[in-house]
Every structure is written in C-alpha cells, then in structure tokens.
C-alpha positions as CSV (number, residue, x, y, z in Angstrom):
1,X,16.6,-1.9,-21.2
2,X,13.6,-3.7,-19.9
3,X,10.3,-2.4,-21.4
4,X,8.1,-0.7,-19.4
5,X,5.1,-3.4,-19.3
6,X,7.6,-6.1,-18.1
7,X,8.3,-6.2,-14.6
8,X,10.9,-8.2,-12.9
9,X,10.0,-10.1,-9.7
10,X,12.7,-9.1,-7.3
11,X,12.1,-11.8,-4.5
12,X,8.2,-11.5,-3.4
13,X,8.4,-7.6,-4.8
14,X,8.3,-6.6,-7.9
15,X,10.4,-3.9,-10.1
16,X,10.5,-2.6,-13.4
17,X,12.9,0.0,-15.9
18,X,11.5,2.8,-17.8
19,X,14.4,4.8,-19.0
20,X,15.7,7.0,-15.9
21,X,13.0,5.8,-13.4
22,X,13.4,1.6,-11.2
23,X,10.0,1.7,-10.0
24,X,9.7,-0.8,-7.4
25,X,6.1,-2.6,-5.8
26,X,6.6,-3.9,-2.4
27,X,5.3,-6.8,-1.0
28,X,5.5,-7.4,2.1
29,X,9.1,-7.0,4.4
30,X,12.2,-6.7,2.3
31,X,15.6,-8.9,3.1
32,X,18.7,-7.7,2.3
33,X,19.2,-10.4,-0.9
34,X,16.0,-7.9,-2.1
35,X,17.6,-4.7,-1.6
36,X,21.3,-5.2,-2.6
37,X,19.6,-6.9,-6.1
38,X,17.3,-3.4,-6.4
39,X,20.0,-1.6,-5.8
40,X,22.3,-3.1,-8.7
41,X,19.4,-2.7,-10.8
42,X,19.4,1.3,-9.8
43,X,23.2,1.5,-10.2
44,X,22.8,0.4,-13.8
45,X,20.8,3.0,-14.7
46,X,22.9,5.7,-12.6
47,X,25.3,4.8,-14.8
48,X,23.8,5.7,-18.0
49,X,21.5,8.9,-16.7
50,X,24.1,9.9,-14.1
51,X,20.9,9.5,-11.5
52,X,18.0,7.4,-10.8
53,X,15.1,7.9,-9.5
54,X,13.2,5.3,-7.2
55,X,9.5,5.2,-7.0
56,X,8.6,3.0,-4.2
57,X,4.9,1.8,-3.8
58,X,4.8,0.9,-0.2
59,X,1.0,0.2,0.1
60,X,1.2,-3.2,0.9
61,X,4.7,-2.8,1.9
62,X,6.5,-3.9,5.2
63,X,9.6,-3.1,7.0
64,X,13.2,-3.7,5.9
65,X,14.6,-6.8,8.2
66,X,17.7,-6.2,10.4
67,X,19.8,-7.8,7.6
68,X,18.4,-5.8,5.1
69,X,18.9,-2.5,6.6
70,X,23.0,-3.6,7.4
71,X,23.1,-4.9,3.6
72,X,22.2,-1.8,2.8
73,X,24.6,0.7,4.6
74,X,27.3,-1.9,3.6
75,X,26.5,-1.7,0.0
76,X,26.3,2.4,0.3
77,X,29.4,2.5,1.7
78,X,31.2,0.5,-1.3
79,X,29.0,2.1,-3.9
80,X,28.0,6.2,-4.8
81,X,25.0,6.7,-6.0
82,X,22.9,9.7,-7.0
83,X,19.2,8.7,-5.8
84,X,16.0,10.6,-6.4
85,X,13.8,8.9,-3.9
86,X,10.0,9.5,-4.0
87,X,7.6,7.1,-2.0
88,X,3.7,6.3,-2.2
89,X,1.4,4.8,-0.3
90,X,3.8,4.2,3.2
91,X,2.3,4.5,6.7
92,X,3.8,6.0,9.5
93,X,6.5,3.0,9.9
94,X,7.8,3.2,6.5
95,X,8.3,6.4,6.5
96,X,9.8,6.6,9.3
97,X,12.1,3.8,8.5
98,X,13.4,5.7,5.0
99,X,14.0,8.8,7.0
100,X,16.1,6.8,9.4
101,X,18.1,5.4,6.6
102,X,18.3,8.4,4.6
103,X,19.6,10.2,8.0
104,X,22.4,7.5,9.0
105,X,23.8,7.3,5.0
106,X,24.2,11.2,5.6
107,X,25.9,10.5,8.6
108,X,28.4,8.0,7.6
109,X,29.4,10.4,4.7
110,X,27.6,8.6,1.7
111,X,25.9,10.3,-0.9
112,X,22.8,12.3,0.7
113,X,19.4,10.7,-0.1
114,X,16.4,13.1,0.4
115,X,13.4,11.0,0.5
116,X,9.9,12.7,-0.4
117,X,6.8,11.2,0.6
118,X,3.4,11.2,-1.6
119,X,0.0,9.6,-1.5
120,X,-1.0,8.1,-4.9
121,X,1.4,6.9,-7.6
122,X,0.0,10.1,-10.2
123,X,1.5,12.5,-7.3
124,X,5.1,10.2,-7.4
125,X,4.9,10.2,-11.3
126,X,4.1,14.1,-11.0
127,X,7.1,14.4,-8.5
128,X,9.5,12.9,-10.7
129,X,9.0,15.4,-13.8
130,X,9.6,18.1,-11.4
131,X,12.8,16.6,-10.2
132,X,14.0,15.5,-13.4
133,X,13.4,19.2,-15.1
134,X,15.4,20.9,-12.5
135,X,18.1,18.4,-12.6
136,X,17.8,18.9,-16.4
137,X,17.8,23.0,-15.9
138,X,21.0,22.5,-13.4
139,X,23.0,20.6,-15.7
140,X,22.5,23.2,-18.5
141,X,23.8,25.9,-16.3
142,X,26.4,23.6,-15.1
C-alpha cells in the first residue's frame, strides 16, 4: 500500500491510501478518465477491507463533466462496491451533484451510496472513526 505521505496525482487531482480510507483532493472539474482511475484505486482497497471510505476535499473542487458523470454510472453498473462517502469543503453545486449521483446509482439498483457532507477535513477524519466503529460493531454481531 502507498504510504500515507505519498500522494498520487490522479489527472490535475490528487489521491492518496491510508489503510481503509482513498482520500481524494480535487482540483478543479473531474473527467471521466479521473474518476474510473479513482475508483479502481477504491475497488482495491474494497477488496481487502470489504469497504472503503472516500474523503473528498472539494474546496477548490469543480463539477464532474458530462462524460465523467456517464463513466461513472457505467463503471457502477459493471462493478459493486461498498462506499463510505464523506465530503468537505463543497458548495452548494457539489453537493448537490453527489446527491444526484448517489440518488440515480440507488435507482438503477447498484449498491446504495449515502453521501455525508462536512465542513473541515478534522470533521471528515472524525466522521470516518464513527463509521468505521459501527461497521466494526455490526460485523461482530454479524
């Protein structure tokens, strides 16, 4: 796994590993080459954790282009995946963009993404110990 200092450029964006959690920096809009490479990245570790959480800092993020939004539901409808989706930092747009997406995967019968929305990366970090414990806590009851 990539160590936690080294980040990966991923087009103009940039993304790193640290164990269960791709954390990805956006840079401006996102094409689909961009977000089928971040999400093979996120399958990966699916595959060893059984889930992944996404932190997304969208600060000085953009949109997702047209093509990037059909790459997208194209590669979610050839690939399941369990994602933990937590977002800082996006304006009105962004957010409103994720939910979209998040809304139309549900639709077309893919695995349901629940995107939560925070202001400062500490509150996203914060977010994903919560998550992770009660995932932990439901797979020992399991």
């Amino acid at each position: 796994m990539i160590g936690m200092d080294d980040w990966l450029p991923l087009g103009k964006h940039r993304m790193r590993i640290q164990g269960d959690v791709v954390f990805a920096r956006t840079r401006g809009e996102v094409t689909g080459d961009e977000v089928v490479a971040l999400l093979d990245h996120m399958k990966k570790v699916e595959r060893e954790y059984g889930y992944v959480f996404e932190i997304v800092d969208a600060s000085v993020g953009g949109s997702m282009s047209a093509e990037a939004r059909r790459q997208n539901a194209e590669w979610h409808k050839q690939h399941h995946i369990h994602i933990e989706l937590v977002v800082f930092g996006a304006g009105l747009l962004i957010r409103t963009m994720i939910t979209l997406l998040a809304n139309a995967f549900r639709l077309m019968g893919s695995r349901q993404i629940s995107p939560s929305f925070v202001a400062t990366e500490a509150e996203a970090w914060a977010w994903v110990e919560r998550r992770r414990a009660e995932l932990q806590a439901k797979k020992a009851h399991a």
